[in-house]
C-alpha positions as CSV (number, residue, x, y, z in Angstrom):
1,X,-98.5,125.4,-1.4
2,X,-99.4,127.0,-4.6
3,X,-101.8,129.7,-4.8
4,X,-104.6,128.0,-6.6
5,X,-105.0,125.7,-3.5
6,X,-105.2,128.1,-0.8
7,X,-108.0,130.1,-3.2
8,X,-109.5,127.0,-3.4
9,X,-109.4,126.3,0.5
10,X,-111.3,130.0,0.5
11,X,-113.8,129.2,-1.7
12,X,-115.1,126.2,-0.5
13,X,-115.4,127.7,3.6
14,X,-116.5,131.6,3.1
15,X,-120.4,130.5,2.0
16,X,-122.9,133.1,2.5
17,X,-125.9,132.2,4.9
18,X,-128.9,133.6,6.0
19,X,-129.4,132.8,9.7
20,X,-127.5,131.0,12.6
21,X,-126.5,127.3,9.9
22,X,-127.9,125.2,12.9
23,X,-131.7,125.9,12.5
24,X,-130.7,126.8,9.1
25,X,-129.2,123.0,8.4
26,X,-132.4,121.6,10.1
27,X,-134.6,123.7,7.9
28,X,-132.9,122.6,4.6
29,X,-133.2,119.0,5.7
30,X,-136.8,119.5,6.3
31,X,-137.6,121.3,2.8
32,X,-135.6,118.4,1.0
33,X,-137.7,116.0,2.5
34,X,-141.2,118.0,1.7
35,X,-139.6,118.0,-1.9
36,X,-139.7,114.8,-2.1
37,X,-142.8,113.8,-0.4
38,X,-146.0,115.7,-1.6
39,X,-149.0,115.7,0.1
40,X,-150.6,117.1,3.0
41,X,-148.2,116.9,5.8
42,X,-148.9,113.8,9.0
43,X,-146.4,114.0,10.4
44,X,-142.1,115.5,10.6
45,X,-139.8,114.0,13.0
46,X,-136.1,115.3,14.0
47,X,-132.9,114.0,15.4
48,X,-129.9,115.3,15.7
49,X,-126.4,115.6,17.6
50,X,-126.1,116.8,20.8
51,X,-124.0,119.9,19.3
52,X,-127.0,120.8,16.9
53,X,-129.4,121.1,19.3
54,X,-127.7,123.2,22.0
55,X,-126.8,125.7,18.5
56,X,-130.3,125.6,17.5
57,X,-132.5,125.1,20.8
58,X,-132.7,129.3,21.5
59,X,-131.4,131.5,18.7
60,X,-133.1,133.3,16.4
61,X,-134.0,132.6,13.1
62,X,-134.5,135.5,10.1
63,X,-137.7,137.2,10.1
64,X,-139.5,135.0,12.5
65,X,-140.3,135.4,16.0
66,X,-141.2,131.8,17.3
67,X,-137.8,129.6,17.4
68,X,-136.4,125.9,18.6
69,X,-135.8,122.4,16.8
70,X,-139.9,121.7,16.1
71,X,-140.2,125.4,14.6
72,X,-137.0,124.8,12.3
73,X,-138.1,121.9,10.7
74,X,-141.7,123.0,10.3
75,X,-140.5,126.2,8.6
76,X,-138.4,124.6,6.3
77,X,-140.9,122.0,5.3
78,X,-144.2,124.4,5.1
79,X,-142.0,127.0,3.1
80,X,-138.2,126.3,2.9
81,X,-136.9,126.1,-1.0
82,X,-134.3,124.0,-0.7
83,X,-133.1,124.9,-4.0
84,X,-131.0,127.9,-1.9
85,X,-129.0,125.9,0.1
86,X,-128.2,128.0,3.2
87,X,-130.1,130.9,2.2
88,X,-133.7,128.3,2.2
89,X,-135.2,130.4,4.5
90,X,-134.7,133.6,2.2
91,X,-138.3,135.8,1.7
92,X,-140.2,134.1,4.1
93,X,-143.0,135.7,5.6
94,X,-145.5,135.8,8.8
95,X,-148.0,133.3,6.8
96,X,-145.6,131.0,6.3
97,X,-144.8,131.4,10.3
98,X,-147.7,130.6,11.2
99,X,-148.5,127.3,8.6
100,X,-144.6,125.7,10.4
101,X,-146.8,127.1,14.1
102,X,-149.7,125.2,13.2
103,X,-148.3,122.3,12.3
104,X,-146.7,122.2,16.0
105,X,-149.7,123.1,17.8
106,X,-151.7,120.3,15.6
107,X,-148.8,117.4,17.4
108,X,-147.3,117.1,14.4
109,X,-143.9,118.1,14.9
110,X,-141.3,116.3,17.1
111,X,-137.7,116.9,17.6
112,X,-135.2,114.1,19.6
113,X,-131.3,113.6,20.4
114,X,-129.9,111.3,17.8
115,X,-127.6,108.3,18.5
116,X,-125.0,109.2,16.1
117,X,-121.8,109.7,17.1
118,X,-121.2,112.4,14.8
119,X,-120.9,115.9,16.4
120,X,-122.7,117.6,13.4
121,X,-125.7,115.3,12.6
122,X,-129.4,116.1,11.3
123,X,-132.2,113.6,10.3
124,X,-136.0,114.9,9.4
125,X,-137.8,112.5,8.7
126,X,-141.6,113.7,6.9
127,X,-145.1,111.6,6.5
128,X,-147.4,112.5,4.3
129,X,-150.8,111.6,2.8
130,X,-148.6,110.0,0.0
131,X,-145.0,109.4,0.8
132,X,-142.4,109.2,3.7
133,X,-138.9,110.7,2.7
134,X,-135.7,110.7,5.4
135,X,-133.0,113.4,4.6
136,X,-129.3,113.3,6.7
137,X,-127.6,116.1,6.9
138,X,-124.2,115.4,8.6
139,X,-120.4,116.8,8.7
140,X,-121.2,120.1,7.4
141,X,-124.5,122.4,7.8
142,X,-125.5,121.6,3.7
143,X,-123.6,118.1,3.3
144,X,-126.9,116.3,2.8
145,X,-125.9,112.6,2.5
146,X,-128.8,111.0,2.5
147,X,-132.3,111.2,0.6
148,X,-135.1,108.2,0.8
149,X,-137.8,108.0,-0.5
150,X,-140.6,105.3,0.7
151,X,-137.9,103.2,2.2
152,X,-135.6,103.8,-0.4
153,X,-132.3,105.3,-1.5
154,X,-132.6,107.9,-3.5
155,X,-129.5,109.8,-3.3
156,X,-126.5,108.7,-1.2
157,X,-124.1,111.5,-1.4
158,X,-121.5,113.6,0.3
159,X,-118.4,112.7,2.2
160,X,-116.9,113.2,5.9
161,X,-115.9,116.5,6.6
162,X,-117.0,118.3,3.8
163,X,-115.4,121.4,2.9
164,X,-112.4,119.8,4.8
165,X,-111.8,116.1,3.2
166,X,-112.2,117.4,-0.5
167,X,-109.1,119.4,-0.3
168,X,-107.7,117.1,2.9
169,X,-104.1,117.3,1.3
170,X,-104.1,120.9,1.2
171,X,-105.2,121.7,4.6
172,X,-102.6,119.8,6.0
173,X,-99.6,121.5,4.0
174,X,-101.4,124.6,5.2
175,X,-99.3,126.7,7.2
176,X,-99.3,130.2,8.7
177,X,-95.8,130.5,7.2
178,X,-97.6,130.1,3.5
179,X,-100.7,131.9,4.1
180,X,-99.1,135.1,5.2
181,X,-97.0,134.9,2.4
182,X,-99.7,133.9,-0.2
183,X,-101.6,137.0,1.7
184,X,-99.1,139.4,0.5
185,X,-99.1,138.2,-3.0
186,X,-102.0,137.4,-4.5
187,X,-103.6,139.1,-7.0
188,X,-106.7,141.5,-5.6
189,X,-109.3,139.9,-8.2
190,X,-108.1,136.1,-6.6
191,X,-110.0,138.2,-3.2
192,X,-113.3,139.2,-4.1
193,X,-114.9,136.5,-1.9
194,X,-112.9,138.2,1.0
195,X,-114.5,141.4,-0.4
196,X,-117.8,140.2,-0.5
197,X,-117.5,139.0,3.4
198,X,-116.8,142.5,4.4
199,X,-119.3,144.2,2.5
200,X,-121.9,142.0,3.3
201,X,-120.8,141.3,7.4
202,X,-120.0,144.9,8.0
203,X,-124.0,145.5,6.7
204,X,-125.0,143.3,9.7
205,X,-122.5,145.1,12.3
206,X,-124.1,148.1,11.3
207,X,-127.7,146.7,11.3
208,X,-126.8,145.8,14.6
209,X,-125.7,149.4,15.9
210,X,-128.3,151.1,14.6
211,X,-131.4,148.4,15.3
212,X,-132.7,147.2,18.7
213,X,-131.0,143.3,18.9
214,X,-130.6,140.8,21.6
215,X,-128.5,141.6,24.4
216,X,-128.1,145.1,21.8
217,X,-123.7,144.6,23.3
218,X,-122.2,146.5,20.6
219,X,-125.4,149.1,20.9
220,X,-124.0,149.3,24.6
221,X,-120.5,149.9,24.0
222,X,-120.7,153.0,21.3
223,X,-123.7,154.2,23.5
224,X,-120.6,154.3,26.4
225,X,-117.5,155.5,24.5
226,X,-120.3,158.2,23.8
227,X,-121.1,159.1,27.7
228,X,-117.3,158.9,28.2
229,X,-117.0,155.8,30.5
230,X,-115.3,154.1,27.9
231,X,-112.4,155.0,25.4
232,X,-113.2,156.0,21.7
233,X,-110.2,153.3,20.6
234,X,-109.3,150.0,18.6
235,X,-110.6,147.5,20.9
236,X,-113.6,149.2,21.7
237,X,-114.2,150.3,17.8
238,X,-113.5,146.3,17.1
239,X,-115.6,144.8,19.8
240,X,-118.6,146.9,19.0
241,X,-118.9,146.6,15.7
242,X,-118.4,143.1,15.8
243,X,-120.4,142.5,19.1
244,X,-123.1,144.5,17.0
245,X,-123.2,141.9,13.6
246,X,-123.8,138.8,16.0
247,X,-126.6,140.5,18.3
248,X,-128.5,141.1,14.7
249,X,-127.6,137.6,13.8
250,X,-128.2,135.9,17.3
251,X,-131.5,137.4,17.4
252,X,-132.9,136.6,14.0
253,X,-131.8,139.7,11.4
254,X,-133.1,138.8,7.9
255,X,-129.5,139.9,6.5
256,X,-127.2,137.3,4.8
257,X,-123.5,137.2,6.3
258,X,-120.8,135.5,4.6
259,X,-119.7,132.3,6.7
260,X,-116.8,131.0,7.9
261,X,-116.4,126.8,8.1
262,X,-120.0,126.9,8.4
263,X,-120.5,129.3,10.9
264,X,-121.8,132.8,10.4
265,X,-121.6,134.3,14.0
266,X,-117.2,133.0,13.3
267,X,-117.8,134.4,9.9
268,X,-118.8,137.9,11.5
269,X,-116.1,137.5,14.4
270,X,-113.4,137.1,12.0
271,X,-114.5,140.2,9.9
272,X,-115.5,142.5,11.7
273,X,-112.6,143.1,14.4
274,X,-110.6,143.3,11.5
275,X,-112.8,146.1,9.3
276,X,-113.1,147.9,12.1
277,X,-109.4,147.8,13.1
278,X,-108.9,149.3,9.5
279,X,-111.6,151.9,9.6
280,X,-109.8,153.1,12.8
281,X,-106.6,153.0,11.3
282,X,-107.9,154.6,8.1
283,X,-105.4,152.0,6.0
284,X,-106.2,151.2,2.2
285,X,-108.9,149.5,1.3
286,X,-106.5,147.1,-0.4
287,X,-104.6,146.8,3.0
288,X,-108.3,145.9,4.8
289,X,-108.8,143.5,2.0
290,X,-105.4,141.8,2.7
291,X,-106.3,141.7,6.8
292,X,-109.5,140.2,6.1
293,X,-108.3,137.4,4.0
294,X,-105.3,136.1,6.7
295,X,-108.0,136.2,9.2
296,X,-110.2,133.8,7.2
297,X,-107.7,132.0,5.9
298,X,-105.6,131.5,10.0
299,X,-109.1,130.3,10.9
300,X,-109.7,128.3,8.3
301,X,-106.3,126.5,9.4
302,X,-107.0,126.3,13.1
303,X,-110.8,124.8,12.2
304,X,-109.6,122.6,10.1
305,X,-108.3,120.7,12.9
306,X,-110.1,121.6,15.6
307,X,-113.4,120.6,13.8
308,X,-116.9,122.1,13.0
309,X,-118.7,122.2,16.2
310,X,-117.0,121.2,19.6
311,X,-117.9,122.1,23.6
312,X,-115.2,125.0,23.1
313,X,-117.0,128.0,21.6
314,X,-115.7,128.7,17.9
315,X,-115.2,132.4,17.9
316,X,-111.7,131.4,20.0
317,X,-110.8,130.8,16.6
318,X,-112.1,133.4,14.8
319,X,-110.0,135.4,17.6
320,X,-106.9,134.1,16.6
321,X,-107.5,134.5,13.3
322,X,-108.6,138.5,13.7
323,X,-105.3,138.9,15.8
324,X,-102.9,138.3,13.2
325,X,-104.5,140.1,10.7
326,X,-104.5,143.3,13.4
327,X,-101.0,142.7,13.7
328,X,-100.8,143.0,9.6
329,X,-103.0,146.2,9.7
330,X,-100.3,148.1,12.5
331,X,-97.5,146.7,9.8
332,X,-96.3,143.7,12.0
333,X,-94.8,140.8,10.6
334,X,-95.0,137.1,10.1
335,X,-93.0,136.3,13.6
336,X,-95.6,139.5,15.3
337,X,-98.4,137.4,13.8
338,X,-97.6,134.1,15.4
339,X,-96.8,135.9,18.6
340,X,-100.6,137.4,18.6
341,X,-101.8,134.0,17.7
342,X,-100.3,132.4,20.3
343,X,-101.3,135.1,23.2
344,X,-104.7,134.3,22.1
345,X,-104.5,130.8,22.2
346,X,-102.9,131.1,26.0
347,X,-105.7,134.0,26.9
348,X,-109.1,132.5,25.4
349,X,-109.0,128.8,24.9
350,X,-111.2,127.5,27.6
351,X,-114.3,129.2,26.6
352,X,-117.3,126.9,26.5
353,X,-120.0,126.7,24.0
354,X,-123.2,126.6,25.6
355,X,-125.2,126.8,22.5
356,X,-126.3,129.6,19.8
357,X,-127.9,132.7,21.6
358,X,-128.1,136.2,22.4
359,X,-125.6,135.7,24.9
360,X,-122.9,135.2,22.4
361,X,-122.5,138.5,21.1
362,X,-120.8,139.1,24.9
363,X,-118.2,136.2,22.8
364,X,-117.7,137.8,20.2
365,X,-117.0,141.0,21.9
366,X,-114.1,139.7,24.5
367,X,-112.3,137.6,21.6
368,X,-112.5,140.9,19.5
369,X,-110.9,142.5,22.3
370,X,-108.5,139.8,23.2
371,X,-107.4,140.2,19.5
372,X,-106.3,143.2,20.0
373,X,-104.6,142.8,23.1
374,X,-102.8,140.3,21.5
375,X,-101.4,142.0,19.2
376,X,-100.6,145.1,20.6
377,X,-98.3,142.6,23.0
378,X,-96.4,140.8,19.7
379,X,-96.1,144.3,18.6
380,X,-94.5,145.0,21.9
381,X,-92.3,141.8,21.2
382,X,-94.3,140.1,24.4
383,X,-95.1,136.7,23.4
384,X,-96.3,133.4,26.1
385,X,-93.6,131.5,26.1
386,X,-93.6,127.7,26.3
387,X,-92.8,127.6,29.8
388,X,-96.9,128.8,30.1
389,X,-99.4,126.4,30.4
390,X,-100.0,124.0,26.9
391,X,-97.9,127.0,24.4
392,X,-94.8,125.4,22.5
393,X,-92.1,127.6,21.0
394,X,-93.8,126.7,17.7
395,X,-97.3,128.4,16.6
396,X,-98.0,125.2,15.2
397,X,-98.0,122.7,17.8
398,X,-99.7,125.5,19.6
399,X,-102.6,125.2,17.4
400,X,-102.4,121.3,17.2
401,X,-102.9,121.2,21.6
402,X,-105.4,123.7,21.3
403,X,-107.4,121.3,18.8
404,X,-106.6,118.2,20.8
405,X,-108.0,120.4,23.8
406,X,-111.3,121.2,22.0
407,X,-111.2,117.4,20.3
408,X,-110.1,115.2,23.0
409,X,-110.8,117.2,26.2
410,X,-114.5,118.0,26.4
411,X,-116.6,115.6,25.1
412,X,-117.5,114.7,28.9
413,X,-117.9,118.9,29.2
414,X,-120.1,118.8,25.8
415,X,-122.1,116.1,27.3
416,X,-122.9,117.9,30.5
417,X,-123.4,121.4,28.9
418,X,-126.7,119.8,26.7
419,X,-127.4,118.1,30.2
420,X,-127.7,121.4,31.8
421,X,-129.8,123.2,29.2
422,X,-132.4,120.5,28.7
423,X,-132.9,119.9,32.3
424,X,-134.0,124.1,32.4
């Protein structure tokens, strides 16, 4: 695969985002279709999959202290610019809160499960005193592939798996083989998207150890490696720090994080294991820079097939990913990396995804610490063999049951999951 391609694979999945993408998505919907309807607002409806709503039902959104579907929408359609893409809630303040609140408490908001079939799936739909519009978000959190306008077609745009299909070929070809190579050898200035994703998630992880956040796990940790009760090591410095980034984010920070396939809480669990594995190790910068990237880019390659938003919680992957690039930072090598990836697959891979909350910074934590574990076992030449559960010899197939697994084997699970919350 030549180098170009896998850049180009990095660009298009590490996108900066302010806020959990689900309410995020709904919210850029919503402000697209105020753009094109002026007026004074009647009415905004909003369906969407199954998957979106269980991401966006109780998480926090930047700045703002109400939350849910209803609030989402509102906020992007009293204030949203939707000339930001996933930064449209950027600079909002507590009077634009309370215009998206009064629109709810006037009845004018309302928020339903769509009938698509598509796991990633958003339509706001907005009345005014002068025009309906209808915006469809599907696929991918900013893949807006539908604007009407009065009943009619505006813009029909985007594709199926966005950020996926445009550079199909190359994801297949993908390889852990030829992205630890491509790792090694590229050129430092090729990386400054990589760069960028540290700077701007470690700024979260530390917003999040020194602020008062959700569930405040990472908080917890450092505030327990300092009474004693817990070791001042690698997996505790990994899991805090990144425990910390997704309690800020979970819980509604204001701070941008760079994403990963659409997801910021798997952008920060993919980063910040890793920085914080290097920080502890006190490598190079270069050599953190290097980590970083094959953990995005083994991610990357395991999302790619296991898809955007499943009943298996995403920041399994992300732990795979952060594993092999641990195994890089303590000067492993390519068969050490597979080995890590495929203790994490055997350890991890049945973790549900009950929806975006405070609750999954405790996620983020264990697959940061699995990651570790991991690869201090490859480094120990202990690997699951293929005797053990769904592992073949080959990281590869591997990754391909894993995907089937969170494909194929849960969409009864998923089902019952949303089931379970909305009956609460």
């Amino acid at each position: 695969m030549k180098k170009h391609k896998i850049l180009a694979v990095l660009e298009k999945e590490l996108v900066v985002a302010l806020g959990c993408t689900e309410p995020v998505a709904i919210a850029l919907a919503a402000a697209t279709a105020k753009s094109h309807a002026q007026g004074q607002i009647h009415a905004i409806r909003v369906e969407a999959s199954g998957n979106i709503i269980k991401n966006a039902k109780s998480v926090g959104i930047p700045g703002m202290s109400a939350k849910g579907l209803e609030f989402a929408a509102a906020l992007g359609a009293a204030a949203g610019d939707p000339n930001k893409n996933l930064e449209v809630l950027d600079g909002l303040t507590g009077e634009d809160e309370q215009a998206a609140l009064k629109l709810i408490e006037d009845g004018k908001v309302t928020a339903g499960q769509s009938d698509s079939p598509k796991r990633l799936y958003i339509e706001v739909m907005i009345e005014t005193d002068q025009h309906n519009s209808k915006v469809v978000i599907s696929d991918n959190h900013s893949n807006i592939t539908l604007i009407e306008v009065d009943g009619k077609a505006v813009y029909m745009g985007g594709c199926e798996n966005i950020g996926l299909q445009t550079e199909e070929d190359d994801l297949e070809a993908l390889t852990i083989d030829e992205i630890y190579e491509w790792v090694l050898t590229a050129d430092l200035k090729d990386l400054s998207l990589v760069r960028k994703s540290i700077e701007l998630n470690r700024m979260i992880g530390l917003e999040g150890l020194s602020g008062n956040y959700g569930l405040n796990v990472g908080k917890t940790i450092i505030q327990n490696v300092k009474k004693g009760i817990l070791s001042d090591d690698l997996a505790t410095a990994a899991m805090s720090l990144a425990a910390a980034g997704s309690d800020a984010r979970m819980a509604g920070s204001t701070m941008p994080v760079m994403a990963n396939t659409g997801s910021g809480n798997q952008g920060i669990a993919v980063t910040l294991p890793v920085v914080a594995a290097a920080d502890k190790l006190q490598v190079s910068e270069e050599k953190m820079i290097r980590a970083v990237a094959l953990s995005h880019l083994i991610t990357i390659h395991i999302k790619s097939k296991f898809g955007r938003l499943s009943a298996l919680c995403g920041v399994t992957a992300a732990g795979m990913g952060a594993s092999g690039a641990i195994v890089y930072l303590l000067d492993g090598g390519l068969h050490q990396v597979k080995a890590a990836i495929q203790n994490t697959i055997g350890n991890v891979s049945g973790m549900i995804c009950d929806g975006a909350k405070a609750g999954c910074a405790m996620k983020v934590s264990t697959c940061s610490n699995v990651a570790v574990q991991s690869a201090l076992l490859a480094l120990n030449h202990q690997e699951i063999q293929s005797t053990d559960g769904f592992i073949h010899d080959d990281v590869e197939k591997s990754i391909e049951s894993f995907c089937r697994l969170g494909n194929e084997g849960t969409r009864q699970t998923d089902e019952l999951i949303l089931k379970l919350m909305l009956e609460k």
